[in-house]
N, C-alpha and C positions, 0 to 999 in steps of 0.2 A: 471301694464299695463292693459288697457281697453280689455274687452273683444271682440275674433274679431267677427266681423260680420257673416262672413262665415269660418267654419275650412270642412276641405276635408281630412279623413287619411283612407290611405291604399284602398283607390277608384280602386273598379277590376267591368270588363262589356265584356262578350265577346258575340258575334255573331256567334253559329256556332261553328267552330274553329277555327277562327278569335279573338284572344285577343286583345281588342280594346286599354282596361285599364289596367296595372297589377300591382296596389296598386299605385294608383298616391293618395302624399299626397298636401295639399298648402290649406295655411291661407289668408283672407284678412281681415286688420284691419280699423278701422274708418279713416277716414281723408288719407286715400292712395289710388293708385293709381299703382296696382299690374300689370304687364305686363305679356302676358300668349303667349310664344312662343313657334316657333317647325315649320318643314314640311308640308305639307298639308297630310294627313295621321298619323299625330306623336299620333293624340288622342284629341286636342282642342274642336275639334267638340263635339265628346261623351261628354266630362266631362263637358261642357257645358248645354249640354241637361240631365244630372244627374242633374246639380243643377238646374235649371229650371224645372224639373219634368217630362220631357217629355220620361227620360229613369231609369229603376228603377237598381241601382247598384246591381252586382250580391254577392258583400262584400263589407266592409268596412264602415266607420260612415259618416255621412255627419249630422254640427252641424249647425244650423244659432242661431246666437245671445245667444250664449252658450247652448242652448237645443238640443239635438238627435231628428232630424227628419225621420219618418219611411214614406215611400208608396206615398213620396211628388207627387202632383199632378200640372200642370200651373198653375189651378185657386191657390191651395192652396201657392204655388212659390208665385206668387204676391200680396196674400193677405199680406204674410212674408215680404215684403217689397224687391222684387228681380223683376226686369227688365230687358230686354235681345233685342238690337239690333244684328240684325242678315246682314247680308252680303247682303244675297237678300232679298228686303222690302216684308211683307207678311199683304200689304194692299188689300183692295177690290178694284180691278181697276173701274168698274161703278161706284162706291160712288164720295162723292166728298171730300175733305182733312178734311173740319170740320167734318162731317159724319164719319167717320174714327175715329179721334180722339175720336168723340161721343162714336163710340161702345167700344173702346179699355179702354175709363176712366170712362165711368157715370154708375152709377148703374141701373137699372131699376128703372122705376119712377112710382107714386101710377096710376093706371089706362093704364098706359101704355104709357104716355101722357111726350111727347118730349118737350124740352124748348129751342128751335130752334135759340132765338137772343142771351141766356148764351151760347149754345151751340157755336156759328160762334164767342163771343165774348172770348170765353175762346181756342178757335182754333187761334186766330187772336193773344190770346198776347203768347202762347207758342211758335209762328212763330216769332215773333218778338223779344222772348227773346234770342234764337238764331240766328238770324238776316237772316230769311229765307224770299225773298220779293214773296211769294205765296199767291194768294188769296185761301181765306180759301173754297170758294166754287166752285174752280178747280176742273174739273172730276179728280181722281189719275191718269186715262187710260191716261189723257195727261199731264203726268209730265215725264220728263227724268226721269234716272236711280239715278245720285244725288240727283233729288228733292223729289221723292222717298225717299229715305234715310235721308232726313233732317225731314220729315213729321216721318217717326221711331224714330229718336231722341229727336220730338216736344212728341213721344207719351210717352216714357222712363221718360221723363223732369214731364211732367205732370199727372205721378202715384204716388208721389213723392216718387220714392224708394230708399233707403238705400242701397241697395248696384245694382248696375248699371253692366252689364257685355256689351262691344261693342266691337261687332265681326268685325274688320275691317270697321271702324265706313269712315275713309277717301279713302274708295278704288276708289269710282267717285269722291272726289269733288274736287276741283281746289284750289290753295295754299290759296287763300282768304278764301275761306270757311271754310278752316283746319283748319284755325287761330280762326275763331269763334267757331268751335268745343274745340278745346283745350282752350278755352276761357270757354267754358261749362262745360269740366271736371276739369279746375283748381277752378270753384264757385263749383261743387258738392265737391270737398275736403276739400275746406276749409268749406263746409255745416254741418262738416263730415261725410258724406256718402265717402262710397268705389267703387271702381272703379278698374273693370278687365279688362285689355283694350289688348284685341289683335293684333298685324299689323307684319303685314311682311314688312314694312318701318320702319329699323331700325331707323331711323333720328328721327323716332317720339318715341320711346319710349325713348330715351337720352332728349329727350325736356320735356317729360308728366311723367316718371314711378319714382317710387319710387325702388321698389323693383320688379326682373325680376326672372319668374321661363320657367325652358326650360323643354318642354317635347321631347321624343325620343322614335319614336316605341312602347307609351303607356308607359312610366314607367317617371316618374319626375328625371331629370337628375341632376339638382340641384336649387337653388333657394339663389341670389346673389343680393344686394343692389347695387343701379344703383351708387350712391355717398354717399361718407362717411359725417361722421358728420359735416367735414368741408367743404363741398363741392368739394370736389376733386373727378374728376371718376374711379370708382372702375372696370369699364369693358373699355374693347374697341370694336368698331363692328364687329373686326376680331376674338378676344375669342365668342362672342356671335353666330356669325356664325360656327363657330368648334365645340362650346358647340350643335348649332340647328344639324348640319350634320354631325357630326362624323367623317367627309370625307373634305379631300381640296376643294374648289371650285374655278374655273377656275373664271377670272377677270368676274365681272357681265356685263361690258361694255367691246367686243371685241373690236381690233383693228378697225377702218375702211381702207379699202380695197384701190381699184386702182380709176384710174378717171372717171367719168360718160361719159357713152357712147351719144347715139343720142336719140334726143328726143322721148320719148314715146307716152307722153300724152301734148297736150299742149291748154290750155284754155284762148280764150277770151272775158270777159264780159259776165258771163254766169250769169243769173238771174234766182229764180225758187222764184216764192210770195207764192207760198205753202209751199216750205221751209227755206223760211227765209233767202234766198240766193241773193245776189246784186252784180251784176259786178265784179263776181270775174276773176281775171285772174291768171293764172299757169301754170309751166312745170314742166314735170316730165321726167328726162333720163333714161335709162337703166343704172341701177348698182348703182342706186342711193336710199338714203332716207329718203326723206322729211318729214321734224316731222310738224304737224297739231299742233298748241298748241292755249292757248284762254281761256277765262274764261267758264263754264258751261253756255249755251244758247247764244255762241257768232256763232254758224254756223256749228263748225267743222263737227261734225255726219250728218247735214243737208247736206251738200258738198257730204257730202259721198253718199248718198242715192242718191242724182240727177246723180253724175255719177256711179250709177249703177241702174238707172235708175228707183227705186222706186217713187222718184215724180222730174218727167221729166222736163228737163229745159224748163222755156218760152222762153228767149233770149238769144241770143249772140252765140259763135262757140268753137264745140266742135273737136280738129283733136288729132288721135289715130293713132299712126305710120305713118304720113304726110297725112295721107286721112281724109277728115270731115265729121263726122257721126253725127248721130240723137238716143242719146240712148232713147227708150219711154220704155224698162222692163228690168227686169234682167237677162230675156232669151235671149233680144238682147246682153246684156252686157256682158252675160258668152258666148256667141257665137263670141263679137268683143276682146275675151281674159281678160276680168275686173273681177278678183276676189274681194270678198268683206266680211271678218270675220268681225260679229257684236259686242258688246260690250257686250250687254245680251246674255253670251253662253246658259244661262238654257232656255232659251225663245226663243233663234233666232238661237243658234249652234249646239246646240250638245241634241239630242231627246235620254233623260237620259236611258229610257225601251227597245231600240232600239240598237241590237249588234253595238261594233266596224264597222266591215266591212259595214254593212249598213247603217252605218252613213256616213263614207266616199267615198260612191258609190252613195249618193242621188243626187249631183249634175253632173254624167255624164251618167246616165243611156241609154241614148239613143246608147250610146260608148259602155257600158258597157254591153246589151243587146238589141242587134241590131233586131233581129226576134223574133219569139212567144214565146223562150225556154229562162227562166233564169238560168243565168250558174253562179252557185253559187260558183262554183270550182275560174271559175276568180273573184268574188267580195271579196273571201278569202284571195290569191295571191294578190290583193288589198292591203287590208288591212294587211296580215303582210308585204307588203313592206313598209309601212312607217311607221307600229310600229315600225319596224326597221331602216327607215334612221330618224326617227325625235326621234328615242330612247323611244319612249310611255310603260312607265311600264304596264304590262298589261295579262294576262294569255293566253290570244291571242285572236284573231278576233271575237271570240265568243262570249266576254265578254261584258255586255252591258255597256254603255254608263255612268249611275250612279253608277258601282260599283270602277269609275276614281277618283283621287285626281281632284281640280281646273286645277294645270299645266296640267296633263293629258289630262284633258277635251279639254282645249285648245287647244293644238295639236290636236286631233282629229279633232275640229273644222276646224284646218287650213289645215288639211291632205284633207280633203273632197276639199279643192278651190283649192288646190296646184296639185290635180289630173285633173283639166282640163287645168292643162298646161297654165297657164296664161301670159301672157306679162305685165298687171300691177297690183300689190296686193295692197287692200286699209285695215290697219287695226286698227281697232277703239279700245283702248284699250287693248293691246294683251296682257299684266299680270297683270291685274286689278284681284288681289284678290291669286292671286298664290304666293309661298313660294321663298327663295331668290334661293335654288337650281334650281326648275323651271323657274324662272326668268329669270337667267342667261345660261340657257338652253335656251330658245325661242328666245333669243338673240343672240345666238348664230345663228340660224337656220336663222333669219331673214336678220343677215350680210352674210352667209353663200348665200343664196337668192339673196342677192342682189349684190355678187361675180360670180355669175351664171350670171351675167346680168337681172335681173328681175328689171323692178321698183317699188319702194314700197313708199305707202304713208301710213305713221305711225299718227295714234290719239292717243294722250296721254296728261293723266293729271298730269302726276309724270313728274317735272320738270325736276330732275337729267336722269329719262328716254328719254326725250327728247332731251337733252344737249346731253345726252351718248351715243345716235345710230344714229343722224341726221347726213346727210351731208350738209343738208339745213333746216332751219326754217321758218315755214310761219306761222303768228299768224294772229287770226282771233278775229274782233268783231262787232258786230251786223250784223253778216253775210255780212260781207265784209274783206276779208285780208287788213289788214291794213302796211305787215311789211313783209319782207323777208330778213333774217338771214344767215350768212354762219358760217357756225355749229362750226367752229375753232374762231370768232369774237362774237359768241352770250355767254352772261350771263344770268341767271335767272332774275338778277334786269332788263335787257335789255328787255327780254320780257314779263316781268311783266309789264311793262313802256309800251310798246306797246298794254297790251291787256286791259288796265285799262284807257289811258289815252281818256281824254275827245274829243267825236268829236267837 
């Protein structure tokens, strides 16, 4: 048997007294396609940034390409032939995509002296061999959160590394896209380069992994071939989930509830040429919730932002609880009851250095300290009330912001817009990147919401997400809904057909 690429034995790292690692062992061999699961907290993250260089183990061997490496560094990581997409892109937002790739793959040059048409021409076909339609001299500051992430994969592609680690490689991108990505990891395997491929979308590791190792609380729980020699599966996603949580988990997708009340929000012909937005119309009821679904850059998040007023509609009518309003900010929006969780929590939700309770106190402060004195007493009482009703693991109010899992984060995030009392939630991605426990926790919370009588309008790129908490689907493309679904008649290929098909 060839030697593997990477062996990992007896990997221990703690923080503190905090054991992150406690001897986690795991191989990847050439031409495979290792799947690295667990919680968000189990330890993925760390053992990642071991072998990447960025954390130095406090025990145990870490080998690449059968040699002992000691005091490994990034630079030294990818000279070894190891690349690492990470979750959140960690581009230069002012540069521009070829720029980007420039710094991340060229060496310095004699004089210092840049080769600027290799450069945009070697940017343009990494783009294209992934099938990513960006121009290579796009500022990154204006690329979505997927286009982003495709420009990380172009950079991965073209270090040509050996062994590839991708942290939740499809948490933005839309089922098209995914296809082209697993279109990328099945040519690096069969390149034979390896591949450590982590997701909390079980469906994709049953389509892409070879062999599956689950972490737990820092320690490798076991480590199990996805299918036998003859192709027969050796797991089901029900062992895999007991193998990640230890613990039952309640159905990922609740029941949905009773019948939608009266109309909340109801839009006609709303246009915004700053976001991309044309004559969309929609209602939204109380108790109700609407899945936003659509290819990446068909509108949805752009929708969102007009009605919450970030870029303000030009035309057509907007009426919120039978009255028509004119949203122009977000101060109007969270004053005419419009909450609005963003997609990017690290950027737009959740200010990681920044305790619990003041994270979920920043959107009602006027409520919450009404005269000269801050009363820290109630912004505590705050926050543990809904570490406590949305379940937030957490050491209590005190704790900041980054010392949360993803799901955690999340909540928080949504604890901060659920404290002004809203009559409609709009949310863009709400377990983009979170583990199947917390998943189906926020899912919970969300039907739970929307049992209250809340309206909720849901963005999501995870089809079965969408199928599994809407009571209505409205698919959107080139910022126009083109299709409205009732959530018991729609299929995947239904609004697939909708969000692809040709004007």
């Amino acid at each position: 048997m060839t030697e593997p690429l990477l062996r990992l034995s007896q990997i221990s790292k703690s923080f503190g007294a905090v054991r992150a690692l406690k001897g986690v062992s795991f191989e990847l061999h050439p031409g495979e396609v290792h799947a690295l699961l667990g919680e968000n907290g189990a330890g993925k993250s760390t053992l990642i940034k071991v072998v990447t260089g960025a954390h130095t183990p406090d025990g145990g061997l870490l080998e690449i390409s059968g040699q002992a490496v000691h005091n490994l560094t990034p630079t030294r990581a990818q000279a070894l032939g190891i690349a690492c997409i990470y979750q959140q892109p960690a581009l230069f937002p002012d540069l521009s995509v070829s720029e980007n790739i420039g710094l991340r793959l060229e060496s310095p040059a004699v004089w210092g002296r840049v080769y600027w048409r290799q450069r945009r021409e070697k940017a343009m076909s990494l783009l294209k061999r992934i099938g990513a339609d960006i121009h290579p001299e796009t500022l990154v500051n204006r690329l979505s959160m997927p286009e982003q992430q495709l420009v990380e994969i172009a950079c991965a592609l073209g270090s040509g590394a050996r062994t590839v680690i991708m942290d939740e490689p499809t948490a933005s991108l839309t089922r098209s896209e995914q296809e082209l990505l697993f279109a990328v990891v099945r040519d690096l395997r069969a390149s034979g380069a390896g591949v450590v491929y982590i997701s909390h979308r079980l469906e994709e590791i049953f389509a892409l992994a070879d062999r599956v190792t689950v972490l737990r609380d820092g320690e490798s729980i076991c480590t199990r071939p996805v299918r036998s020699d003859s192709g027969e599966m050796q797991l089901s996603e029900e062992e895999l989930i007991q193998l990640m949580v230890g613990r039952e988990v309640s159905a990922i997708y609740p029941p949905k509830g009773r019948s939608p009340g009266e109309t909340v929000l109801e839009l006609k012909n709303v246009s915004c040429a700053a976001g991309n937005v044309s004559e969309v119309s929609l209602t939204v009821r109380a108790g109700e919730v609407v899945g936003l679904a659509g290819l990446v850059g068909a509108g949805r998040t752009e929708l969102a932002r007009v009605l919450f007023g970030i870029t303000p509609a030009d035309s057509g009518s907007v009426r919120l609880n039978g009255k028509d309003v004119r949203i122009q900010s977000p101060r109007q929006a969270v004053e005419l009851g419009i909450a609005y969780v963003p997609e990017d929590r690290r950027r737009h939700g959740v200010i990681l250095q920044m305790p619990i309770a003041q994270n979920m106190s920043m959107a009602v402060h006027p409520k919450l300290f009404p005269g000269k004195w801050l009363r820290f007493g109630a912004e505590k009482a705050l926050g543990l009330r809904f570490i406590q009703e949305l379940g937030i693991k957490a050491y209590g109010p005190e704790a900041p912001g980054g010392s949360l899992s993803g799901g955690n984060q999340q909540k928080v995030s949504l604890a901060r817009w659920l404290a002004t009392e809203p009559k409609l939630l709009i949310l863009d991605e709400p377990t983009q990147g979170v583990d199947v426990g917390a998943k189906s926790e926020i899912h919970r919370i969300i039907r739970n919401l929307a049992e209250q009588g809340l309206a909720v309008v849901m963005i999501s790129s995870d089809l079965p997400e969408v199928l599994g908490m809407s009571d209505r689907i409205c698919v959107m493309r080139g910022g126009r809904l083109v299709a409205s679904l009732e959530g018991v008649d729609a299929t995947a290929d239904s609004i697939m057909a909708a969000a692809l098909k040709a004007h």
